[in-house]
VOTI-498657 format. One line per field, with one value per atom (N, C-alpha, C): residue number from 1; chain; atom name; x, y, z. Coordinates in nm, 2 decimals. Last residue first. Layout:
residues N
i	[NUM, ...]
ch	[A, ...]
at	[CA, ...]
xx	[X, ...]
yy	[Y, ...]
zz	[Z, ...]
end
This chain:
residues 176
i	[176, 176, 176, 175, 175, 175, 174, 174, 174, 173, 173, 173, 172, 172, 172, 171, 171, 171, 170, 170, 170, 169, 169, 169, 168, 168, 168, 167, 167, 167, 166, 166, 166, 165, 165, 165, 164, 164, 164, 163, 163, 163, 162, 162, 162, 161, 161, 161, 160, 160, 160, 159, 159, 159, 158, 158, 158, 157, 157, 157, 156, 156, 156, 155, 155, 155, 154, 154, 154, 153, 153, 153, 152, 152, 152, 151, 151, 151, 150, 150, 150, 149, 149, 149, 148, 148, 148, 147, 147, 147, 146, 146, 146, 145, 145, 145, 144, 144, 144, 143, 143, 143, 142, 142, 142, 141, 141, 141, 140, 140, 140, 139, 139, 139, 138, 138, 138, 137, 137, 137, 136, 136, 136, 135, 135, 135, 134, 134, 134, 133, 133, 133, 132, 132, 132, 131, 131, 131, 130, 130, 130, 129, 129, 129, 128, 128, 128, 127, 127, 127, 126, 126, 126, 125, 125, 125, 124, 124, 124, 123, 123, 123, 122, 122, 122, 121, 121, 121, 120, 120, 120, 119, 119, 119, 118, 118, 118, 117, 117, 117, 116, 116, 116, 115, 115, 115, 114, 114, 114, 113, 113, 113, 112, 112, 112, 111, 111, 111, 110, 110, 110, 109, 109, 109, 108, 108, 108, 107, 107, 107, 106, 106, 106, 105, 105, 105, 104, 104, 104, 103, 103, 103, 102, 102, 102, 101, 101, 101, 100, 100, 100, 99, 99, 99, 98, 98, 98, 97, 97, 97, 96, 96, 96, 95, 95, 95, 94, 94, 94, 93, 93, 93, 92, 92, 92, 91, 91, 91, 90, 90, 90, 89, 89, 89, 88, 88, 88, 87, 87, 87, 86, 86, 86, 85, 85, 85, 84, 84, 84, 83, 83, 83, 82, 82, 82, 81, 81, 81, 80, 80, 80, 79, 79, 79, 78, 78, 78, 77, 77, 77, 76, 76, 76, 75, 75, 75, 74, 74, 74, 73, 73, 73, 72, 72, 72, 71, 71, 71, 70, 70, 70, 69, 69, 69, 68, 68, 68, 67, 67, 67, 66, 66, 66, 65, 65, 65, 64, 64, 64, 63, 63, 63, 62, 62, 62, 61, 61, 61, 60, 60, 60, 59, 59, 59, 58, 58, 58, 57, 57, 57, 56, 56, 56, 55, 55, 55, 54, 54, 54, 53, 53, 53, 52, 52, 52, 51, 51, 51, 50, 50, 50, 49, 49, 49, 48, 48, 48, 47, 47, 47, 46, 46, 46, 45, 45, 45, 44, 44, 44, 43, 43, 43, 42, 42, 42, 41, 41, 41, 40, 40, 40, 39, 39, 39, 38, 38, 38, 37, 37, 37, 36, 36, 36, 35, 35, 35, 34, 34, 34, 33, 33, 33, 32, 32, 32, 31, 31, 31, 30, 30, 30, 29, 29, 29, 28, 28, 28, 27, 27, 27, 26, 26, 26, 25, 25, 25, 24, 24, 24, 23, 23, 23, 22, 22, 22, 21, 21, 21, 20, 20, 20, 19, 19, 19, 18, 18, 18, 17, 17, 17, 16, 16, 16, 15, 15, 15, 14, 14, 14, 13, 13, 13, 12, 12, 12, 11, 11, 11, 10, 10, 10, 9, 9, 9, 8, 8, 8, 7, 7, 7, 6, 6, 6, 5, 5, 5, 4, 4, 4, 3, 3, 3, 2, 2, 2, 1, 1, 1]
ch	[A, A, A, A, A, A, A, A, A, A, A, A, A, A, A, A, A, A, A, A, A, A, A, A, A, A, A, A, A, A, A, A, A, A, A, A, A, A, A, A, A, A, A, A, A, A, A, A, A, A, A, A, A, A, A, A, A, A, A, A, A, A, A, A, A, A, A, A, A, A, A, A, A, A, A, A, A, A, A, A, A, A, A, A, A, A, A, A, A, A, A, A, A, A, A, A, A, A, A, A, A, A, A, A, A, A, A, A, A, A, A, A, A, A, A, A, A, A, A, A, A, A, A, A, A, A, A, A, A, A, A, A, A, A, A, A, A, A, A, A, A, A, A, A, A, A, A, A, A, A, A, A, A, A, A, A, A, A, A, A, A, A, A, A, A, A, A, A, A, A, A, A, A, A, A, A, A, A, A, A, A, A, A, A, A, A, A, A, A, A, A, A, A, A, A, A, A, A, A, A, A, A, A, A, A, A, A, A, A, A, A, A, A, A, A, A, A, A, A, A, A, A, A, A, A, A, A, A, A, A, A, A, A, A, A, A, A, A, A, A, A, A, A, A, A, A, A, A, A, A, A, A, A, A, A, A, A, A, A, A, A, A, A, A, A, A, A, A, A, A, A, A, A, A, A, A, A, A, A, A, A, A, A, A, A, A, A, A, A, A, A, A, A, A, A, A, A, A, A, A, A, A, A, A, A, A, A, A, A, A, A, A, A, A, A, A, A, A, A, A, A, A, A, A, A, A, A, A, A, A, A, A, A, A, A, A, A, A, A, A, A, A, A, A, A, A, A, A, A, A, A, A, A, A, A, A, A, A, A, A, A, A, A, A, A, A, A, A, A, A, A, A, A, A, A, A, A, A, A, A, A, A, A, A, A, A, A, A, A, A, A, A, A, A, A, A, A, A, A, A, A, A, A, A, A, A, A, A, A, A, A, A, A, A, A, A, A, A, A, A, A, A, A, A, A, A, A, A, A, A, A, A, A, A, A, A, A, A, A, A, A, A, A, A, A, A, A, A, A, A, A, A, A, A, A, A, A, A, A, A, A, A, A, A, A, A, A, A, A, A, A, A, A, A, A, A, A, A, A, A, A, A, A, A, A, A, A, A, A, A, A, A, A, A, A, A, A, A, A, A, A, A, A, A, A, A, A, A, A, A, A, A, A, A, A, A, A, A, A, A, A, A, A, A, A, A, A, A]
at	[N, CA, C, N, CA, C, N, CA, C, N, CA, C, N, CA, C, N, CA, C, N, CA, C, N, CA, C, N, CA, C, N, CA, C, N, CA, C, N, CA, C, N, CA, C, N, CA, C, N, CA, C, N, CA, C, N, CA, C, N, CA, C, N, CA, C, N, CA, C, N, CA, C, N, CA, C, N, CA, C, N, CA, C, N, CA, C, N, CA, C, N, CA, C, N, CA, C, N, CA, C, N, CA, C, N, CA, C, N, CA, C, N, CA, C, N, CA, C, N, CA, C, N, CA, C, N, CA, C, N, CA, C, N, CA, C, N, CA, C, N, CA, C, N, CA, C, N, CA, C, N, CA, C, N, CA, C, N, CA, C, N, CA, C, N, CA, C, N, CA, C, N, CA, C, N, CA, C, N, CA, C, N, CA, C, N, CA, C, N, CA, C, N, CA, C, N, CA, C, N, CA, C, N, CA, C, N, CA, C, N, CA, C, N, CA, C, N, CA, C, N, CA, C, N, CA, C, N, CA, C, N, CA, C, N, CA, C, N, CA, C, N, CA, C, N, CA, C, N, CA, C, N, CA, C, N, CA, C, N, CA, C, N, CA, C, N, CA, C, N, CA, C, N, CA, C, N, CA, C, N, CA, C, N, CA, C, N, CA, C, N, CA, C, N, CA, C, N, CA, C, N, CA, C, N, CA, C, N, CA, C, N, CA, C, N, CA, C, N, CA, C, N, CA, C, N, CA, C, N, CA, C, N, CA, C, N, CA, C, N, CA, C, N, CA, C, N, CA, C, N, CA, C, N, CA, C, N, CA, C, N, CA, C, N, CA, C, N, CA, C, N, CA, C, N, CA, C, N, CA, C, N, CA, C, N, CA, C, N, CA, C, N, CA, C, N, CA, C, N, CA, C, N, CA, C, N, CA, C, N, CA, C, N, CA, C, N, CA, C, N, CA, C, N, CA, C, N, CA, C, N, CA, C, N, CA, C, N, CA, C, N, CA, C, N, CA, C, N, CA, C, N, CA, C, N, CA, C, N, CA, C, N, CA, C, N, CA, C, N, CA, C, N, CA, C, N, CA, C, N, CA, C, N, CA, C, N, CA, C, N, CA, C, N, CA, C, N, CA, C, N, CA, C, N, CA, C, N, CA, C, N, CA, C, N, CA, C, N, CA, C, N, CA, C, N, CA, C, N, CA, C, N, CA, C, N, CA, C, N, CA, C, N, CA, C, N, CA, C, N, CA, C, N, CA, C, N, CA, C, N, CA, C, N, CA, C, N, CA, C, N, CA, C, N, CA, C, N, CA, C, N, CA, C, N, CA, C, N, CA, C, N, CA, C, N, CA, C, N, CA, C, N, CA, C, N, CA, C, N, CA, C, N, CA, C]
xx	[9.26, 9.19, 9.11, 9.60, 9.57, 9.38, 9.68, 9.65, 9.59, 10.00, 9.83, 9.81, 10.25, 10.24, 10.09, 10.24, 10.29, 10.27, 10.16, 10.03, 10.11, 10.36, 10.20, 10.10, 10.51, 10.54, 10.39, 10.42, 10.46, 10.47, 10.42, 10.32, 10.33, 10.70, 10.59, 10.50, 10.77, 10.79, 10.73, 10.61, 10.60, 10.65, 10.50, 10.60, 10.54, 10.18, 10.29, 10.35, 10.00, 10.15, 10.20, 9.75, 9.78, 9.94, 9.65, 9.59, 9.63, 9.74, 9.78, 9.78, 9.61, 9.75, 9.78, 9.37, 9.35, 9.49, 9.39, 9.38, 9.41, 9.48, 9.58, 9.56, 9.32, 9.38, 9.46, 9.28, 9.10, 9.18, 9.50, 9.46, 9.36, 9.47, 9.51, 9.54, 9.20, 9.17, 9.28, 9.32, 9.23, 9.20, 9.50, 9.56, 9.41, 9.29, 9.43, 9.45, 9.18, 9.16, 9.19, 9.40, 9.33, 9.26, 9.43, 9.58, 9.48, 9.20, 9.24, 9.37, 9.17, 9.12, 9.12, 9.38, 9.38, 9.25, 9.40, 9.52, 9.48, 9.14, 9.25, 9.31, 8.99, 8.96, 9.04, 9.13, 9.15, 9.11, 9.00, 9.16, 9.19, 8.78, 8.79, 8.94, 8.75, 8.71, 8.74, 8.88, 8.94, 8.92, 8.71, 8.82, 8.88, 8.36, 8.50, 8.62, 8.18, 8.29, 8.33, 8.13, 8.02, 8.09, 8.36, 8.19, 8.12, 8.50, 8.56, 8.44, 8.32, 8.33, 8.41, 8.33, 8.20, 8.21, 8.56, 8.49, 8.39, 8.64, 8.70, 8.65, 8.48, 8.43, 8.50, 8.62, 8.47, 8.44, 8.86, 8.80, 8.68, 8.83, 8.86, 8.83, 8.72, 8.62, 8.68, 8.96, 8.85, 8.73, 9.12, 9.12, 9.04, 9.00, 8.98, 9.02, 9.06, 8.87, 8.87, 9.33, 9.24, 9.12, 9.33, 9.41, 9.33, 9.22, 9.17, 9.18, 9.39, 9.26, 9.20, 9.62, 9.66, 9.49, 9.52, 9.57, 9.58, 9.48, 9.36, 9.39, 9.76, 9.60, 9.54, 9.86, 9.92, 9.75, 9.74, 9.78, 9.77, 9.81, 9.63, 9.66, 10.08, 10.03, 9.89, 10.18, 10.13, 10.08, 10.41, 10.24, 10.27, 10.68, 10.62, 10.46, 10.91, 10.85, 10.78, 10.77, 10.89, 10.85, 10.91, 10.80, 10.86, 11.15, 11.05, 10.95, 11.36, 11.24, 11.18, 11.48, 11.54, 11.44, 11.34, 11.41, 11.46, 11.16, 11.08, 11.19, 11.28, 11.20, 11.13, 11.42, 11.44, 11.39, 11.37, 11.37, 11.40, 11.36, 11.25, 11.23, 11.62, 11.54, 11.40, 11.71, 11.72, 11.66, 11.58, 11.60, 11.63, 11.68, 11.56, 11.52, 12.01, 11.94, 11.79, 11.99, 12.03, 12.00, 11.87, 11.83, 11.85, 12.12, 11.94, 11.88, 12.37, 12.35, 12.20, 12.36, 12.38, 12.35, 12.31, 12.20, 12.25, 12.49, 12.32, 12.27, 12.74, 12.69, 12.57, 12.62, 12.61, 12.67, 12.63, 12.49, 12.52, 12.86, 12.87, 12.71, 13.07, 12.93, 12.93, 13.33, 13.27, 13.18, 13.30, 13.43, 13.32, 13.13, 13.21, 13.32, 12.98, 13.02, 13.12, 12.84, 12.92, 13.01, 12.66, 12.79, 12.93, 12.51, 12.57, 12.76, 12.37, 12.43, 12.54, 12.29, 12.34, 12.45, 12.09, 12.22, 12.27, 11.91, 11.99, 12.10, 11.83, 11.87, 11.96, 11.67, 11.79, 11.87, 11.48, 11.64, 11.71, 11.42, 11.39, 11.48, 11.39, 11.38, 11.39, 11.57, 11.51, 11.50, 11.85, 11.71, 11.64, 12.13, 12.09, 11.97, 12.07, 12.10, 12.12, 12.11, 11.98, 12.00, 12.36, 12.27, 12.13, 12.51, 12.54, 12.43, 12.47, 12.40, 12.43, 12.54, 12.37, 12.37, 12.81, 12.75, 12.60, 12.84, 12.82, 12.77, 13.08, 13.01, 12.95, 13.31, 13.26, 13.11, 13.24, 13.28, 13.22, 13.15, 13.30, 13.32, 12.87, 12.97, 13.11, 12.81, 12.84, 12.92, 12.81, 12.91, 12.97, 12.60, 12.73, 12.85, 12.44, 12.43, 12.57, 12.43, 12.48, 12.47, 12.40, 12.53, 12.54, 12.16, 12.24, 12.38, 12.02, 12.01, 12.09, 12.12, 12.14, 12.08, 11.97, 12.13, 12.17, 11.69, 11.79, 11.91, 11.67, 11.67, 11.67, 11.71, 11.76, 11.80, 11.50, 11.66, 11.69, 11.29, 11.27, 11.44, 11.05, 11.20, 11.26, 10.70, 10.79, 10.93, 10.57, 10.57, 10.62, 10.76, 10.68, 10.60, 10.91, 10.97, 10.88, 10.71, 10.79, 10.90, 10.49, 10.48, 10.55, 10.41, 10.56, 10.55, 10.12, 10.22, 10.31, 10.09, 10.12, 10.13, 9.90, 9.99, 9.94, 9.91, 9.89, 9.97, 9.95, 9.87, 9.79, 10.02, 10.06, 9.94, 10.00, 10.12, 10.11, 9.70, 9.73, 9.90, 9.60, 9.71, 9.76, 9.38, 9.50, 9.64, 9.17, 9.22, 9.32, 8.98, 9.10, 9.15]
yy	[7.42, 7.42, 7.34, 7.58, 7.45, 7.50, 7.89, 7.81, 7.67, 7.90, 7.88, 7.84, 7.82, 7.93, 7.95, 7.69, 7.58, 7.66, 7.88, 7.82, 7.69, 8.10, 8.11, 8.02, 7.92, 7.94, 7.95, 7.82, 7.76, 7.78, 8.08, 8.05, 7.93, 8.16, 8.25, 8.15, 8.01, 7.94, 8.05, 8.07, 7.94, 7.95, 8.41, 8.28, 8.15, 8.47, 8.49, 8.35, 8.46, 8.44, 8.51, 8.51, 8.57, 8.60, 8.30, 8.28, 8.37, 8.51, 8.30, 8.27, 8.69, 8.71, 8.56, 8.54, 8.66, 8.66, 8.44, 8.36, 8.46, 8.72, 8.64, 8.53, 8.96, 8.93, 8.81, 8.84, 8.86, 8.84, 9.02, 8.81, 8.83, 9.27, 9.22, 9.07, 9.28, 9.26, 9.23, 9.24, 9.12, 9.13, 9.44, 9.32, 9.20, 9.63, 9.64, 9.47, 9.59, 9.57, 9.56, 9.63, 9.50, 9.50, 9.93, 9.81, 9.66, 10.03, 10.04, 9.91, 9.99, 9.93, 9.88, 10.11, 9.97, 9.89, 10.42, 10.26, 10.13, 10.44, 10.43, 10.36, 10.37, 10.30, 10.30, 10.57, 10.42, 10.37, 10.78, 10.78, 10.66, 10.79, 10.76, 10.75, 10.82, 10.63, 10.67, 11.10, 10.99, 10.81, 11.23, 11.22, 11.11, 11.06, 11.18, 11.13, 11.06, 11.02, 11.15, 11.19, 11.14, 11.09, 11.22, 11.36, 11.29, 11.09, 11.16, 11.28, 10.87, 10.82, 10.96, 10.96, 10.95, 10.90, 10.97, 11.11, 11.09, 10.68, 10.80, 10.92, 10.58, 10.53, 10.64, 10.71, 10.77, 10.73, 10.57, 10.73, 10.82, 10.34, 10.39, 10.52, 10.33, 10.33, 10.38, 10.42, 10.53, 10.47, 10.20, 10.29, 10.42, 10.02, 9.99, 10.13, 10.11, 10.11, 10.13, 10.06, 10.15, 10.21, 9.79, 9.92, 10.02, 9.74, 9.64, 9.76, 9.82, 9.88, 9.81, 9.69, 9.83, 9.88, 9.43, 9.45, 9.60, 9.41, 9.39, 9.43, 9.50, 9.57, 9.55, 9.28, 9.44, 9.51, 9.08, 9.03, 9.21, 9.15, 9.17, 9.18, 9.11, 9.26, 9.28, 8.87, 8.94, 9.04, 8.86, 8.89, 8.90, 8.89, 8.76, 8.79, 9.13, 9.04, 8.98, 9.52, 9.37, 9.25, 9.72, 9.60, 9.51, 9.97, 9.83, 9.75, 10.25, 10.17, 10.06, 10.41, 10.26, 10.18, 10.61, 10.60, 10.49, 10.77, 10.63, 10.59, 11.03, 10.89, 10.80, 11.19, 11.11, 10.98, 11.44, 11.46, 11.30, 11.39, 11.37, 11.40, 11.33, 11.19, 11.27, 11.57, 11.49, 11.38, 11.73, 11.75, 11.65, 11.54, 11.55, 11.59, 11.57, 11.45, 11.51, 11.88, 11.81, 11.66, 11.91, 11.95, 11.89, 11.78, 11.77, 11.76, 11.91, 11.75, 11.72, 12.10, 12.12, 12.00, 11.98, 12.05, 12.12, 11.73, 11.69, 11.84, 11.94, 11.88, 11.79, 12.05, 12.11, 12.07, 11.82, 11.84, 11.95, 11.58, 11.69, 11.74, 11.27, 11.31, 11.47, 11.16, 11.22, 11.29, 10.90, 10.98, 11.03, 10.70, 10.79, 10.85, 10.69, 10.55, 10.55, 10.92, 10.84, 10.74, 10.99, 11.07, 11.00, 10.78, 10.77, 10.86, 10.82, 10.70, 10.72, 11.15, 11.10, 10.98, 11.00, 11.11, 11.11, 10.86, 10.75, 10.88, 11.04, 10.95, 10.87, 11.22, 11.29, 11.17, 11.04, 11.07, 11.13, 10.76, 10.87, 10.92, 10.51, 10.63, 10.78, 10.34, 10.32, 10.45, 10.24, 10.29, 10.26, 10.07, 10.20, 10.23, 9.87, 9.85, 9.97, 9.95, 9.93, 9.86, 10.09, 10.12, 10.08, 9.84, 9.89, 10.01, 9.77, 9.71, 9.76, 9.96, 9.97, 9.89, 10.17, 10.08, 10.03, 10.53, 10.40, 10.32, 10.72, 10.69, 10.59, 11.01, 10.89, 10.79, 11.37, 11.22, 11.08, 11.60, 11.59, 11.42, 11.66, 11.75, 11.67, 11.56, 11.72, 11.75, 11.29, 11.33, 11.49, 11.29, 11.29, 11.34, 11.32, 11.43, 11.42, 11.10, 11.20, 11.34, 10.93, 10.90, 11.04, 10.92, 10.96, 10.98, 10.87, 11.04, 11.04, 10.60, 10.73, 10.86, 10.51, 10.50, 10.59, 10.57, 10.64, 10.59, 10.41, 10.52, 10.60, 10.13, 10.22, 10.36, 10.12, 10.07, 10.19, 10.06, 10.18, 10.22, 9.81, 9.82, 10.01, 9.83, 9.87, 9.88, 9.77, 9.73, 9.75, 9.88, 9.78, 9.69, 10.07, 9.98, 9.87, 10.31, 10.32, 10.20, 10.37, 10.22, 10.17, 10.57, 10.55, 10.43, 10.68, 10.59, 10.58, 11.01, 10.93, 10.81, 11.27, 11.16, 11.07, 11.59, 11.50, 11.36, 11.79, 11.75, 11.71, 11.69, 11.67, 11.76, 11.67, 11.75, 11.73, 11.81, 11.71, 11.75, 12.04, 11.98, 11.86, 12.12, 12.20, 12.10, 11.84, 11.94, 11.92, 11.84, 11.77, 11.86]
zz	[11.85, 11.88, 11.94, 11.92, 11.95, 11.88, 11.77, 11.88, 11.84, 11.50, 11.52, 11.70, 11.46, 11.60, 11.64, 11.19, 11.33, 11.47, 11.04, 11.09, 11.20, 11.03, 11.05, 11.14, 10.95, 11.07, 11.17, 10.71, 10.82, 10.94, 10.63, 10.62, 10.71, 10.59, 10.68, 10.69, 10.37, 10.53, 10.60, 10.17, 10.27, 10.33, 10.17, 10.15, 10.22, 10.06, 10.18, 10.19, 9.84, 9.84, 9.93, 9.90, 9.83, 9.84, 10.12, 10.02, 9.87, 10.34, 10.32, 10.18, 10.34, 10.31, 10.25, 10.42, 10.27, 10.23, 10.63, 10.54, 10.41, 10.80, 10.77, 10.67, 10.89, 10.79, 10.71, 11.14, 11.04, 10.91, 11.23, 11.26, 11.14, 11.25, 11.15, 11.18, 11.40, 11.28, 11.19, 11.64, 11.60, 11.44, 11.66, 11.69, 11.60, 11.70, 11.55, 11.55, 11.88, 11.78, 11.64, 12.12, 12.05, 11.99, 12.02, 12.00, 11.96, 12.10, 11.97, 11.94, 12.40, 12.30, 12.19, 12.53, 12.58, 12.45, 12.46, 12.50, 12.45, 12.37, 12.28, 12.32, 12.66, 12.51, 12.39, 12.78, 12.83, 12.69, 12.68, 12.65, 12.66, 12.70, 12.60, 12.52, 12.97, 12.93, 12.77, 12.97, 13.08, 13.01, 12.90, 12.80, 12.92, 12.81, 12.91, 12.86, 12.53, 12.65, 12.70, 12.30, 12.40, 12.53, 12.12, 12.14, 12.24, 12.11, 12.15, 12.23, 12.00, 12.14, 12.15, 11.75, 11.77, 11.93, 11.65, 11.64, 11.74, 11.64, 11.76, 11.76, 11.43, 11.59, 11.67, 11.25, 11.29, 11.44, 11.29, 11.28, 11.29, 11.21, 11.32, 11.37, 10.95, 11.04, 11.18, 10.80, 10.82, 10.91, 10.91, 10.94, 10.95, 10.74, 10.89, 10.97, 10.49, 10.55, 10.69, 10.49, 10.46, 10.51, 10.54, 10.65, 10.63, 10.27, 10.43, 10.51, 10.10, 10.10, 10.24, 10.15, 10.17, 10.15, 10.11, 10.25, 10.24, 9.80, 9.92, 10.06, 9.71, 9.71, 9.82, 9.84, 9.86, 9.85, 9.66, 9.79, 9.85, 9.38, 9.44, 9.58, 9.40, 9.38, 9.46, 9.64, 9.49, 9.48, 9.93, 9.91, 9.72, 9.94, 10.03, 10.00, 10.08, 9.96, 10.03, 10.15, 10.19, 10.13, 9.88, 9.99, 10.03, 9.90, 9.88, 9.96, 9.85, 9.97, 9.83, 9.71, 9.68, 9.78, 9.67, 9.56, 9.58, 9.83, 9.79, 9.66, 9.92, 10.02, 9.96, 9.81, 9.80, 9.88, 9.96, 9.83, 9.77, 10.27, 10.13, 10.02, 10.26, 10.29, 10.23, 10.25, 10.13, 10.12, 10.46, 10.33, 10.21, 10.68, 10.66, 10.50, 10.64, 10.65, 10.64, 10.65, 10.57, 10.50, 10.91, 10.83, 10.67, 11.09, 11.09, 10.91, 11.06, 11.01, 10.98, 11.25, 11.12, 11.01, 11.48, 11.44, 11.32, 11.53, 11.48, 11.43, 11.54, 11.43, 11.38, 11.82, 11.67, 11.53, 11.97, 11.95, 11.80, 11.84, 11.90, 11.86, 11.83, 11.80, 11.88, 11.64, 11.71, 11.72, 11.43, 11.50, 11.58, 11.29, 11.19, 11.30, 11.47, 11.46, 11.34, 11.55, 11.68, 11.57, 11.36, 11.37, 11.48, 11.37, 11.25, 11.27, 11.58, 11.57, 11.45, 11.48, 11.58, 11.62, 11.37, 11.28, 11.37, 11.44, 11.36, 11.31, 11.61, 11.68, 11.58, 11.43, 11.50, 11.56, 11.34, 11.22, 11.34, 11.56, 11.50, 11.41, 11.67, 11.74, 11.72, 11.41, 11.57, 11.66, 11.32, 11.26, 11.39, 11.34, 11.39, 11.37, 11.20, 11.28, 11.41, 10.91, 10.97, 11.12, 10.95, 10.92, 10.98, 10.88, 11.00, 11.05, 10.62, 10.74, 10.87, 10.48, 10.52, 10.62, 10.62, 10.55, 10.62, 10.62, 10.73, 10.65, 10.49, 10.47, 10.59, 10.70, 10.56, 10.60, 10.67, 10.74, 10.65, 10.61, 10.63, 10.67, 10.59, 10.74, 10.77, 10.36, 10.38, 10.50, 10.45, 10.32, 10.36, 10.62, 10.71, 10.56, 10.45, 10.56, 10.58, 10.30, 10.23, 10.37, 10.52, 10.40, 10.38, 10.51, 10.65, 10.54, 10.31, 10.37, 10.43, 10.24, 10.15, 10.21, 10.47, 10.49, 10.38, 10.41, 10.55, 10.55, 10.18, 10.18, 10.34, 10.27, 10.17, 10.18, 10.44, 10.51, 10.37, 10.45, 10.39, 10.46, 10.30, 10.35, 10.32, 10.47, 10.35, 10.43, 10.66, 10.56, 10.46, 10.85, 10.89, 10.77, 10.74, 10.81, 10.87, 10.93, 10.83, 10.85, 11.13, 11.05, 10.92, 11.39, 11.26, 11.21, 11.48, 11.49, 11.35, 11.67, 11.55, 11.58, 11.82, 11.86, 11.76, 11.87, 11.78, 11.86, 12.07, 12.00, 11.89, 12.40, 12.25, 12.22, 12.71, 12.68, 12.53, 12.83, 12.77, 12.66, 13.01, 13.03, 12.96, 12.86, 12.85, 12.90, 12.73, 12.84, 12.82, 12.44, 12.50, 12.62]
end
């Protein structure tokens, strides 16, 4: 990777994407803000804040309580991060709409697709320039994501995704 590449790591956050994970950041923020003296923010106000990270939702949190100051985020940080993971799967859920098999099959699908991702990127990182193999993450990996979770969708259909998902699902189908 050359020097000038400013990370080195680049994630994606898919917290909230399949799991309701509302819960448990309005009980970390809650209890952050408890300690630095200020009341509580209801969930829905809450998930309404979640977006861009915990310093960003402690932050939101401390604005919408009284007044936000950087050294209450940097006493507030810690706190909040600390208890969100002593407590990061205490009230999170799935989001409804699949059967257990349904979850299985899809969390082992991601799975695979991911450890093939991984090889295919070991194996284009060692033979590419980092230039066509950075374009290939942008611009490749997304539409592949994109195609295989479509690949996904009779499997989901077929293992209780709501009706009206399923309507929707299939009234937004292309023409063929």
């Amino acid at each position: 990777m050359p020097a000038d590449f400013p990370f080195d790591v680049v994630a994606f956050d898919l917290d909230g994407t399949l799991a309701d994970t509302a819960p448990d950041l309005t009980a970390a923020l809650n209890h952050a803000l408890g300690v630095l003296g200020r009341p509580p923010v209801p969930a829905d106000d809450v998930r309404h804040m979640v977006g861009h990270g915990a310093r960003a939702l402690l932050q939101k949190g401390l604005a919408a309580t009284g007044v936000m100051t950087e050294d209450l985020v940097e006493r507030g940080f810690p706190i909040f991060i600390d208890y969100y993971l002593d407590h990061i799967a205490d009230g999170s859920t799935i989001f409804p709409g699949l059967d257990e098999d349904g979850w299985l099959k899809l969390s082992r699908n991601w799975a695979l697709f991911f450890v093939a991702l991984a090889i295919v990127n070991e194996v284009m990182r060692a033979t590419l320039t980092f230039e066509t193999w950075l374009t290939t993450k942008v611009w490749g990996v997304p539409i592949v994501s994109l195609i295989f979770a479509a690949a996904n969708i009779p499997m989901l259909l077929r293992h209780g995704l709501d009706a009206e998902a399923k309507k929707d699902v299939v009234s937004e189908a292309p023409v063929e």
